[in-house]
LOPANU-619630 format. One record per residue: residue in one letter; x, y, z of N, C-alpha, C in turn. Coordinates in pm, whole numbers, padded with zeros to 5 digits, always signed. Layout:
<pts>
AXYZXYZXYZ/...
</pts>
This chain:
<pts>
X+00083-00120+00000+00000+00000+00000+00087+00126+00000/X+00230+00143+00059+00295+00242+00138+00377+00292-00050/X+00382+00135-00096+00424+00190-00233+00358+00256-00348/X+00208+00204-00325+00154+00259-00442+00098+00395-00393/X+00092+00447-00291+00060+00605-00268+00222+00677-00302/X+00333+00598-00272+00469+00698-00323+00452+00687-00454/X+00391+00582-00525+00367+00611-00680+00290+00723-00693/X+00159+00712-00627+00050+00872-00662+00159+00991-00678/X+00172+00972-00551+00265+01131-00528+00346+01132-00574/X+00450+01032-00663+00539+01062-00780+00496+01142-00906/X+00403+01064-00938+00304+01063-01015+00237+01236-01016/X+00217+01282-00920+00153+01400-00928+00253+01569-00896/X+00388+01481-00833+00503+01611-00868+00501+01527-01023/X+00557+01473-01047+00569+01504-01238+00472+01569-01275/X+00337+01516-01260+00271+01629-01355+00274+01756-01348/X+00304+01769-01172+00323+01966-01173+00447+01988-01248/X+00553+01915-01252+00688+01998-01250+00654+01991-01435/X+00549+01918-01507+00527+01961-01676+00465+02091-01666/X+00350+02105-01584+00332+02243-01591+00393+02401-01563/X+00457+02332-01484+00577+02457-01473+00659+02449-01616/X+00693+02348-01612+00769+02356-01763+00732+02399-01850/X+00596+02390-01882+00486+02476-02012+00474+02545-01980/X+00462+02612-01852+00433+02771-01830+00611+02845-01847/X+00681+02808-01844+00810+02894-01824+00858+02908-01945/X+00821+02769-02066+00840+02791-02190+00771+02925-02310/X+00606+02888-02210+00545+02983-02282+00594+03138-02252/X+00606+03160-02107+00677+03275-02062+00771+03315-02141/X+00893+03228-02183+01017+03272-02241+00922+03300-02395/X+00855+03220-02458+00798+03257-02582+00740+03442-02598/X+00684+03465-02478+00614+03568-02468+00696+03690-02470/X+00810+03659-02388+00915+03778-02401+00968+03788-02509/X+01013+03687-02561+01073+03667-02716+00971+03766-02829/X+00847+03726-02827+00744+03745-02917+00729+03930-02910/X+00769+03997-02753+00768+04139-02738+00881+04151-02728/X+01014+04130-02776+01103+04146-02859+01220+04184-02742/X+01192+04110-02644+01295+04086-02506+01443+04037-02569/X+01553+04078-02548+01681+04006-02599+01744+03909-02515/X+01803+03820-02536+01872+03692-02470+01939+03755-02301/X+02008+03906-02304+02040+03907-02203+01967+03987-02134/X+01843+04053-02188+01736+04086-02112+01612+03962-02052/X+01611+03882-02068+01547+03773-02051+01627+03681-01935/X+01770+03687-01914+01854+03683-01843+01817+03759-01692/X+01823+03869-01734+01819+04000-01621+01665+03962-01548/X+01531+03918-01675+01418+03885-01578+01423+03744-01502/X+01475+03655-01549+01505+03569-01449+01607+03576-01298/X+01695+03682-01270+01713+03729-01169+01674+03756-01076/X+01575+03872-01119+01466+03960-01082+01370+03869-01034/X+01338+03724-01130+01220+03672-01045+01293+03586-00918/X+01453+03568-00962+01500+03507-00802+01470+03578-00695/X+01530+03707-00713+01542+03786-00642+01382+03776-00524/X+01331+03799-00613+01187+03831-00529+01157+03736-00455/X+01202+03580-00537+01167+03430-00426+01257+03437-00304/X+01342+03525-00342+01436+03546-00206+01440+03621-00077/X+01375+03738-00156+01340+03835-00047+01182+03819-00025/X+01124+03724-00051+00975+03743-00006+00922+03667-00023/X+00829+03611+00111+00782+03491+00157+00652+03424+00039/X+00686+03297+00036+00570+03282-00094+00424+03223-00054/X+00365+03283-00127+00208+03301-00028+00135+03175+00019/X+00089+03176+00102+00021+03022+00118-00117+02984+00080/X-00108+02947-00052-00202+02949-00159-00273+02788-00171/X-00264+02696-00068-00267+02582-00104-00212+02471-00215/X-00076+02503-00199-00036+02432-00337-00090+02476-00469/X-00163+02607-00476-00229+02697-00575-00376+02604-00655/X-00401+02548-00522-00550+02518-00581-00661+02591-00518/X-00771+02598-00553-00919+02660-00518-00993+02598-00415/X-00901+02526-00389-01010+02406-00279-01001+02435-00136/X-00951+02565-00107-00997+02621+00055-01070+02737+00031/X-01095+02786-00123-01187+02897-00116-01289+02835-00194/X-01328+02774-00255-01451+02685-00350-01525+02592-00282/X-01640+02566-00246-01703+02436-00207-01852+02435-00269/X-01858+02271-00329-01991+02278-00364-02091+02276-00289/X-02097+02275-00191-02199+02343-00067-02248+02439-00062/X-02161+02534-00124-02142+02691-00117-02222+02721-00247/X-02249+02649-00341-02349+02696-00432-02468+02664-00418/X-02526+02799-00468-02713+02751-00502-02768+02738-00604/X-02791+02603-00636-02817+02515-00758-03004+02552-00783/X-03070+02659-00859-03171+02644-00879-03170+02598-01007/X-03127+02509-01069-03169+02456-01165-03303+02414-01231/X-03336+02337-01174-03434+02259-01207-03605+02367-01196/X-03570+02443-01105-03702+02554-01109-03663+02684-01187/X-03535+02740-01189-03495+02933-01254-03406+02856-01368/X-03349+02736-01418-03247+02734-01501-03098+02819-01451/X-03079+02844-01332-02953+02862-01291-02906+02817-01224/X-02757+02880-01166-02699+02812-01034-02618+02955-01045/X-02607+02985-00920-02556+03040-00858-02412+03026-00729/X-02332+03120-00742-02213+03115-00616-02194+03253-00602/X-02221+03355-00472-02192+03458-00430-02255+03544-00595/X-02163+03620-00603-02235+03726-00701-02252+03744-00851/X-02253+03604-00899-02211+03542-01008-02293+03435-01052/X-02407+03405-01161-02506+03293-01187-02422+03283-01327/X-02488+03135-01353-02477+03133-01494-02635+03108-01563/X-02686+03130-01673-02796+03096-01720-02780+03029-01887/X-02934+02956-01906-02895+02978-02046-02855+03072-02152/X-02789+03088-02275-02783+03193-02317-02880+03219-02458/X-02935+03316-02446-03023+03373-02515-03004+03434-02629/X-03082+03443-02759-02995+03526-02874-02990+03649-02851/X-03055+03712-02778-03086+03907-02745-02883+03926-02677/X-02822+03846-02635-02691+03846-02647-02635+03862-02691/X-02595+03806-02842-02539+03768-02950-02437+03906-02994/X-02551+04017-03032-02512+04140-03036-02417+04178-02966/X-02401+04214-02820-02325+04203-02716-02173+04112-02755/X-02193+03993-02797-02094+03898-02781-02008+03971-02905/X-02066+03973-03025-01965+04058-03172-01945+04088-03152/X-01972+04265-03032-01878+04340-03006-01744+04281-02935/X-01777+04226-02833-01666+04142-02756-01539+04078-02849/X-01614+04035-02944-01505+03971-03050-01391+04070-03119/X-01430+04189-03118-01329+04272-03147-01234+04313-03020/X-01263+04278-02905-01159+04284-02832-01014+04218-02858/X-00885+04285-02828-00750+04263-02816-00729+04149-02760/X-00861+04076-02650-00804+04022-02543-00824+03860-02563/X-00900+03883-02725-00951+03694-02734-00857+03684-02829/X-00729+03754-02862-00681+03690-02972-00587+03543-02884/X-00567+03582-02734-00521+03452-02677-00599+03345-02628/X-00732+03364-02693-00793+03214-02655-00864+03172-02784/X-00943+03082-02747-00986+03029-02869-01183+03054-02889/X-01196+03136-02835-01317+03265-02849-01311+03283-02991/X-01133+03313-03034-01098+03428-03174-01170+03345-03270/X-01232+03182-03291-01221+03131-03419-01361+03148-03409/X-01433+03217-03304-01584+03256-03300-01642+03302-03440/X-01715+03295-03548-01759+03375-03657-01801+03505-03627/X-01772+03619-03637-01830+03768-03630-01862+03813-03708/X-02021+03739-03803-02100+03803-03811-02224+03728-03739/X-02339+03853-03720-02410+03808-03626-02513+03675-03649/X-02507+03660-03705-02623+03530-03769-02569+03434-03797/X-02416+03448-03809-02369+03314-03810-02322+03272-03661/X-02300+03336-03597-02253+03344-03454-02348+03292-03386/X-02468+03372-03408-02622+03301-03362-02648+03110-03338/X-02626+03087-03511-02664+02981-03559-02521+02897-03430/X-02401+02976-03487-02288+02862-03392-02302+02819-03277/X-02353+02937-03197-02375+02950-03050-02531+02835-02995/X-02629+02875-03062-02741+02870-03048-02841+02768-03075/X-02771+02697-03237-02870+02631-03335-02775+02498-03372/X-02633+02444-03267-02591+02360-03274-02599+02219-03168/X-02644+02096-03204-02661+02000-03127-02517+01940-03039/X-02387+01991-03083-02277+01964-03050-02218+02054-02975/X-02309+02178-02945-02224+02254-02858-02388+02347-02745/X-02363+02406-02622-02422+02411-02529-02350+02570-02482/X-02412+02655-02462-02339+02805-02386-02447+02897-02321/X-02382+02965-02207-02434+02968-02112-02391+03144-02090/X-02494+03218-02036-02457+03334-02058-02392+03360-01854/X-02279+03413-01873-02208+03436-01757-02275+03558-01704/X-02382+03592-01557-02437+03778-01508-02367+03755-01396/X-02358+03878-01365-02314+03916-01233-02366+04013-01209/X-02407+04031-01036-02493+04105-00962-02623+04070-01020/X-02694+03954-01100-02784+03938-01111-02836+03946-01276/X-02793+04096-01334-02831+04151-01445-02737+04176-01539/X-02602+04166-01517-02449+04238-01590-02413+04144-01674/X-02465+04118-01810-02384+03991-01871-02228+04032-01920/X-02186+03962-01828-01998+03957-01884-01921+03895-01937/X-01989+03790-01980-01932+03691-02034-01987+03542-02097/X-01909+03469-02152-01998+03349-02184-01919+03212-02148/X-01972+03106-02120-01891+02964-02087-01976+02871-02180/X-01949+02759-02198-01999+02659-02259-01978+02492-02281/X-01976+02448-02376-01983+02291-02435-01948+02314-02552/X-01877+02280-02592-01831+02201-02763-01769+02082-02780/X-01790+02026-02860-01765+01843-02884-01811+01776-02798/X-01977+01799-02719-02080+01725-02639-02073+01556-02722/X-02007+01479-02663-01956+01291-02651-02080+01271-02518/X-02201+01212-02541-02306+01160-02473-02258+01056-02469/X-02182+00939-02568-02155+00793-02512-02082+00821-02433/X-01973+00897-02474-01816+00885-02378-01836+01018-02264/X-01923+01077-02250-01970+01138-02133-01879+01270-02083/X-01835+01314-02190-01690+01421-02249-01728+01542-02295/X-01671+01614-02267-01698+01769-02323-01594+01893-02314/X-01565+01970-02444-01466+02049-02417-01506+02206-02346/X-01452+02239-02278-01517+02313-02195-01416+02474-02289/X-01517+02576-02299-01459+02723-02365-01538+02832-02255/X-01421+02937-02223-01525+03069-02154-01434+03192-02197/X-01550+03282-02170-01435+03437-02206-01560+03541-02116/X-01426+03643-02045-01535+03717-02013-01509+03830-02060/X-01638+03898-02133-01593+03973-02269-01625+04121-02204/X-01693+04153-02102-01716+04294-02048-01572+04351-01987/X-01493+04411-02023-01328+04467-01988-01386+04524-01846/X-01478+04561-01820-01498+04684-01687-01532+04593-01554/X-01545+04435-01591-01589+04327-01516-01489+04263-01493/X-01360+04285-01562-01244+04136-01540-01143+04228-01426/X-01054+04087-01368-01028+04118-01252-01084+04078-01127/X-01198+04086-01129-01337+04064-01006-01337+03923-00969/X-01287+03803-01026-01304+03637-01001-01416+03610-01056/X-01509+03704-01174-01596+03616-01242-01553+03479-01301/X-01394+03483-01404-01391+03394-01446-01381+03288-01374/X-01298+03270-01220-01310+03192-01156-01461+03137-01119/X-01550+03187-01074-01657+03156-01000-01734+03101-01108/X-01780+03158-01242-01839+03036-01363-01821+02965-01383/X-01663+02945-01361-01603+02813-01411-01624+02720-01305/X-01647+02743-01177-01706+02620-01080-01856+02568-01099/X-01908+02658-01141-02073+02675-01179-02068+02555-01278/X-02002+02589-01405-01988+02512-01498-01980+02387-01512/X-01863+02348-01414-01804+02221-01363-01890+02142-01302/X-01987+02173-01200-02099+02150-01103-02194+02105-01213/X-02228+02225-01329-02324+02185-01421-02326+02022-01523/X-02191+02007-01565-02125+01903-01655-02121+01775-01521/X-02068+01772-01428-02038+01657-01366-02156+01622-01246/X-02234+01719-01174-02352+01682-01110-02485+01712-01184/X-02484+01774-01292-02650+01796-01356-02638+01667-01476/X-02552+01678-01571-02542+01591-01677-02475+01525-01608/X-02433+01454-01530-02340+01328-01479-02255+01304-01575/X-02161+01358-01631-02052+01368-01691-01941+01314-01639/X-01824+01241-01707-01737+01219-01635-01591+01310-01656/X-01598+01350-01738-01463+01392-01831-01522+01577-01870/X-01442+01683-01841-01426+01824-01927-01269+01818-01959/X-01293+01826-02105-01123+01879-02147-01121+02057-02170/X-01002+02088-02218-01005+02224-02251-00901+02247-02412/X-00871+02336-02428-00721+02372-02518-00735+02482-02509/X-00623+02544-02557-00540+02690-02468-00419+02692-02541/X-00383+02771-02624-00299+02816-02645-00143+02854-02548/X-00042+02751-02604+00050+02793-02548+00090+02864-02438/X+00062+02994-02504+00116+03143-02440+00043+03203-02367/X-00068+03172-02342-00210+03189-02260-00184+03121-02094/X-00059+03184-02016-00039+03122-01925-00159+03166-01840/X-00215+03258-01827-00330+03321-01725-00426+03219-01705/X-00487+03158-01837-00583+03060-01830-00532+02920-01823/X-00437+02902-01862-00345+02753-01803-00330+02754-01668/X-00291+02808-01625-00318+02852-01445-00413+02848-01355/X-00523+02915-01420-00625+02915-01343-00713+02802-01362/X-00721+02692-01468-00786+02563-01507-00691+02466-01409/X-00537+02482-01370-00462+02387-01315-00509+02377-01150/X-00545+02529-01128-00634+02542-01004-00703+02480-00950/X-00784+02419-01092-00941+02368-01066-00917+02197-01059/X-00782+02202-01077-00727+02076-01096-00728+01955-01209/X-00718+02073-01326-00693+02020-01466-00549+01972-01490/X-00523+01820-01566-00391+01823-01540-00376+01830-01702/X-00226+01840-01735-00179+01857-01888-00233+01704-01908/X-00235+01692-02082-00281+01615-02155-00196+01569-02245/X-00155+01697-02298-00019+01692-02380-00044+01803-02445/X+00062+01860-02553+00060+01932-02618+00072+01895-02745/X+00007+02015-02877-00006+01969-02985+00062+02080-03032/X+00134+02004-03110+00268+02093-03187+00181+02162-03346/X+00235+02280-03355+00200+02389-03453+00049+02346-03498/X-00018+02322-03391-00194+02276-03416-00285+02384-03480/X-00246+02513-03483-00313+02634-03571-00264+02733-03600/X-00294+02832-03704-00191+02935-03764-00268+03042-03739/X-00195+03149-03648-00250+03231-03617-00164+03372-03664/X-00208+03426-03737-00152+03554-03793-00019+03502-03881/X-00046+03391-03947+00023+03334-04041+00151+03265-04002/X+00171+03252-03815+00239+03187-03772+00129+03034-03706/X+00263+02949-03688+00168+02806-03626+00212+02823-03504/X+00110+02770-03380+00123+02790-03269+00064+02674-03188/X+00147+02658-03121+00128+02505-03005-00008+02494-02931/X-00029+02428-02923-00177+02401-02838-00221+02344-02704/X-00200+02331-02574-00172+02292-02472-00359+02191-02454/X-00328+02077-02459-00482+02002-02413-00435+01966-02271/X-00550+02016-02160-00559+01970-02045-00702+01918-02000/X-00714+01803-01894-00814+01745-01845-00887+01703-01656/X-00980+01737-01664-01036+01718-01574-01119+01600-01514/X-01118+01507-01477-01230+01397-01412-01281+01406-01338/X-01438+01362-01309-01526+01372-01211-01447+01367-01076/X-01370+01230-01046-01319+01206-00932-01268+01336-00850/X-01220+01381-00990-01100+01449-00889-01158+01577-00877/X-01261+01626-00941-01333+01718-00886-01376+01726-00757/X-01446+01577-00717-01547+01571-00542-01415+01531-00505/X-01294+01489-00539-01191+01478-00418-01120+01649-00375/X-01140+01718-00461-01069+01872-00434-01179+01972-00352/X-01341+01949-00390-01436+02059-00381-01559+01980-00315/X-01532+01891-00314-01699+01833-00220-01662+01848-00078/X-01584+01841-00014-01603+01899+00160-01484+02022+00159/X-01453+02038+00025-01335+02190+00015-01183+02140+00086/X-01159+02028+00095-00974+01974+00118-01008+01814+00070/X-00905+01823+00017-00856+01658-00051-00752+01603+00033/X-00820+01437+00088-00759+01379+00200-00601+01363+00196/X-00526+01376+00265-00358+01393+00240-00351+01239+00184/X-00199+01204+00134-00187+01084+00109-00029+01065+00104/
</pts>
């Protein structure tokens, strides 16, 4: 027994120490890409010693969500309002009187790092994508009740294999910052694995998109692998990071809010 838990926990520093590795790669990509030079890129790795040196590193739970998240803590009116709710943040179905709203969003700077960008912008086709497809499911993100900021969803809905790729963006700029994206994305999760009894949400994420690689690793998504030059974006090809989530390990992180030591 004493061996196969030192396997788990082998098992689960490797997978962190890949994600650090994809995040530090993409990092170095990012400086490169804003035109950082070899010995300026040098100088920021100092700088980030420096700081691990002079200053205590926060006690974040091993940087998961599972001392501030519990599914207890949400209010699931599903089945009577079509929502669920956590603190100041529901998700609902999403409606076409949206749509409008969402095009504009698409011209934001800020989806060219996710995969929002391959959204169609015009409105009727966006409609039909969002709205009028049996393979995909989206959900309009309010806050304070009435503020739509954003959207989450389903694409590549697998009913045999009980799978789904999970996409969100929150497209109101005057709203981000606040932990909407965090707090939908538990909503979401709750929705796929306790409403549809789902077993499996995957994601993909771009490389260089460390913000949202981070905050999915939170939720306790682990890497999948990566897919080499998987799409061309501004006439360059760019890596594709697939990561995954299982039921299990959802109610082992967020159903009483700590996962038993081992």
């Amino acid at each position: 027994m004493s061996n196969m838990v030192n396997s788990l926990e082998k098992l689960e520093k490797d997978k962190h120490k890949q994600i650090i590795k994809l995040v530090t790669h993409s990092f170095y990509k990012e400086l490169v890409n804003y035109g950082v030079d070899a010995t300026d890129i040098i100088n920021v790795s100092t700088e980030l010693l420096d700081h691990v040196l002079q200053k205590k590193p926060l006690n974040n739970n091993n940087g998961y969500y599972r001392d501030d998240l519990r599914i207890s803590d949400l209010n699931d009116l599903w089945e009577s309002e079509k929502r669920l709710l956590l603190r100041d943040v529901h998700i609902e179905p999403l409606f076409p009187d949206a749509v409008p709203v969402i095009c504009d969003w698409l011209e934001h700077r800020e989806i060219l790092q996710t995969f929002i960008r391959f959204f169609p912008r015009d409105q009727k086709k966006l409609r039909q994508y969002l709205l009028e497809s049996e393979s995909r499911t989206y959900f309009a993100i309010k806050y304070l009740n009435d503020h739509l900021v954003g959207i989450i969803g389903a694409e590549n809905i697998d009913h045999e294999n009980k799978k789904l790729e999970m996409k969100k963006f929150i497209g109101a700029s005057e709203f981000r910052n606040r932990g909407i994206g965090k707090l939908s994305t538990f909503l979401f999760l709750y929705y796929v694995f306790e409403i549809l009894e789902y077993r499996k949400i995957y994601i993909h994420s771009l490389d260089t998109n460390i913000k949202n690689i981070n905050l999915n690793t939170k939720f306790g998504f682990e890497l999948e692998g990566i897919l080499y030059s998987e799409v061309i974006i501004n006439d360059q090809p760019r890596d594709v990071v697939r990561m995954g989530l299982l039921k299990e390990k959802w109610h082992s992180f967020f159903e009483n809010g700590t996962e038993d030591d081992r």
